[in-house]
VEXNU-976552 format. One record per residue (C-alpha): x, y, z; residue in three letters. Coordinates in nm, 2 decimals. Example, Ala and Ser with C-alpha at 12.3 -4.5 7.8 and 13.67 -1.06 7.14 Angstrom:
        x        y        z   resn
     1.23    -0.45     0.78    Ala
     1.37    -0.11     0.71    Ser
END
This chain:
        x        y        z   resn
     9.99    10.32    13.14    Unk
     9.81    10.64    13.20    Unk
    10.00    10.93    13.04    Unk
    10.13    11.10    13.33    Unk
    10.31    10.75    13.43    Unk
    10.44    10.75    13.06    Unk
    10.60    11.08    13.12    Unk
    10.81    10.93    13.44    Unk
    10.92    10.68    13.20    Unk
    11.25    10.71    13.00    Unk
    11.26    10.40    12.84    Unk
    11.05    10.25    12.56    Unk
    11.12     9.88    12.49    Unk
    11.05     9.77    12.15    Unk
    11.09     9.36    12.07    Unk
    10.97     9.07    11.87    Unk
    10.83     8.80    12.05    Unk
    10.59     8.51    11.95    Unk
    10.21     8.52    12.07    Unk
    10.28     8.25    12.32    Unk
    10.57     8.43    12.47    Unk
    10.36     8.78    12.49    Unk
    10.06     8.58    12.65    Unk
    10.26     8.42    12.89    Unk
    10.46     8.80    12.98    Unk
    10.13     8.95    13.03    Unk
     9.95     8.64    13.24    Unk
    10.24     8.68    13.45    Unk
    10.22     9.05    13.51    Unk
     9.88     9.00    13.57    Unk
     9.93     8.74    13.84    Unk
    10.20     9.03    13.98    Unk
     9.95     9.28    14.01    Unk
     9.68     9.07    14.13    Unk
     9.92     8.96    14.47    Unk
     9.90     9.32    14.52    Unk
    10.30     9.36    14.38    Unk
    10.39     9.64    14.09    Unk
    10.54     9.51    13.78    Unk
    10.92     9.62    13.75    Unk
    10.98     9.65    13.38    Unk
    11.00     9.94    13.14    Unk
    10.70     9.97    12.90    Unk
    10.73     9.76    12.60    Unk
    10.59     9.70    12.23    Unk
    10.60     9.40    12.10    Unk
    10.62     9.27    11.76    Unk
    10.53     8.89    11.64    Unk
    10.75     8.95    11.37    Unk
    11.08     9.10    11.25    Unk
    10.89     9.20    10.92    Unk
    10.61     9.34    11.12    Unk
    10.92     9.55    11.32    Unk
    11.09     9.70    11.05    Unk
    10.81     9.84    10.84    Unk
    10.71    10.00    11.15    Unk
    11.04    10.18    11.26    Unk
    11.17    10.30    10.97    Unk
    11.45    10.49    10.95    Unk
    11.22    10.77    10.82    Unk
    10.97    10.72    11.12    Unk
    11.25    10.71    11.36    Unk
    11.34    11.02    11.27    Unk
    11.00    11.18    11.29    Unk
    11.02    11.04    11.66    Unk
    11.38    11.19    11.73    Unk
    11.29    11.52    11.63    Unk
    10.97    11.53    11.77    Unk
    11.13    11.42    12.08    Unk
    11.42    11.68    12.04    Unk
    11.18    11.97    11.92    Unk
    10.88    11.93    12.07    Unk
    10.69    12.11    11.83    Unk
    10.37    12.27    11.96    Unk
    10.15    12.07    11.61    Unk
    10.12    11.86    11.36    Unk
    10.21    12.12    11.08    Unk
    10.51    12.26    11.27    Unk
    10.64    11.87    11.31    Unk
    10.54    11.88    10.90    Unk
    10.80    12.15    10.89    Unk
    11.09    12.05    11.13    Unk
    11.13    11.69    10.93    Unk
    11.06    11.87    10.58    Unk
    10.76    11.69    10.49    Unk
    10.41    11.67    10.37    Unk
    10.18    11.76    10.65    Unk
     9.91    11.47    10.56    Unk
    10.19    11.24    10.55    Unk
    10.35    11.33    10.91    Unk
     9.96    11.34    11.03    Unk
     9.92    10.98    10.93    Unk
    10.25    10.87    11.07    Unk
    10.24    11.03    11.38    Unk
     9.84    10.90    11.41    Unk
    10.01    10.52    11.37    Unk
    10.24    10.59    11.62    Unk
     9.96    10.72    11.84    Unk
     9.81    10.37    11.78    Unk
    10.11    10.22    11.93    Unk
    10.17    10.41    12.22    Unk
    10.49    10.56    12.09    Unk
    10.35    10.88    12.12    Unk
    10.07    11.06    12.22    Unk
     9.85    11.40    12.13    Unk
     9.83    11.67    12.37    Unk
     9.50    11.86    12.28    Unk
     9.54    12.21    12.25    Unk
     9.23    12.38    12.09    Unk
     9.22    12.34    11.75    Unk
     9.63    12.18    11.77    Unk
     9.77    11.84    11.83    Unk
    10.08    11.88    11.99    Unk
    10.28    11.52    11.91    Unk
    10.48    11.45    12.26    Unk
    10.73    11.16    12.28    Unk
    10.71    11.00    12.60    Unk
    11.05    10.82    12.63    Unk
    11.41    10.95    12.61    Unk
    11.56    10.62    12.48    Unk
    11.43    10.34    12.24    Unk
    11.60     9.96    12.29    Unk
    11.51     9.75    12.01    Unk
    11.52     9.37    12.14    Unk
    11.61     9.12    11.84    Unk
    11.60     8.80    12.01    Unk
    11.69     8.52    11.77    Unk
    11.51     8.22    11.91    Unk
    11.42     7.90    11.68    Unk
    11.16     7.84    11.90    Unk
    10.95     8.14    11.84    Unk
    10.71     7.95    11.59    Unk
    10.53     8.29    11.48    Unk
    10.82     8.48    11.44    Unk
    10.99     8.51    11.14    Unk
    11.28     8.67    11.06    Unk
    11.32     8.95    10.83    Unk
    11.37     8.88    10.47    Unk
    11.73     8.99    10.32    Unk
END
């Protein structure tokens, strides 16, 4: 999605699903799109495993998202200072979450301004022994 469709968006979806069940999802989107029909789901990120998940969205990284989303500070360094933490870490965090499409950068001369796209993040846990490639988290 381009990032002014992003910003009409309120939802991000965030699940675990096997590499057969994401092919499939997206072959069938595709097929929506090509009869000329919009796909009607929120945006989504999928994970092929709970591990995978959970290292990802920490509760230390969802915090850097809720008050990024909640502040909206204007860079990198005032997002630093608004979750109490080292700049270079918050940099490389918010650049991984970049890579994800959980947020994205706003250019503004020298600044990166972090935005969050979404107002609400649903985690999806299906539990489905069929998934083959998706394991669940270890205890």
């Amino acid at each position: 999605m381009e990032r002014e469709q992003l910003r009409t968006e309120s939802t991000l979806v965030v699940t675990v699903k096997s590499s057969a069940e994401f092919h499939d999802d997206v072959t069938n989107d595709i097929e929506v799109l090509e009869q000329g029909e919009k796909v009607d789901s929120p945006p989504e990120l999928s994970f092929t495993c709970y591990d995978d998940l959970m290292k990802t969205l920490t509760p230390r990284v969802l915090d850097l998202i809720e008050a990024t989303r909640q502040k909206e500070p204007a860079s990198i360094n005032e997002t630093a200072r608004i979750v109490d933490r080292d700049v270079k870490n918050v940099h490389e965090e918010l650049n991984r979450l970049a890579q994800l499409g959980i947020i994205f950068f706003e250019e503004d001369g020298q600044r990166k301004r972090p935005v969050v796209w979404f107002d609400e993040l649903v985690i999806n846990l299906p539990f489905d022994p069929e998934a083959s490639d998706t394991a669940p988290a270890a205890p």
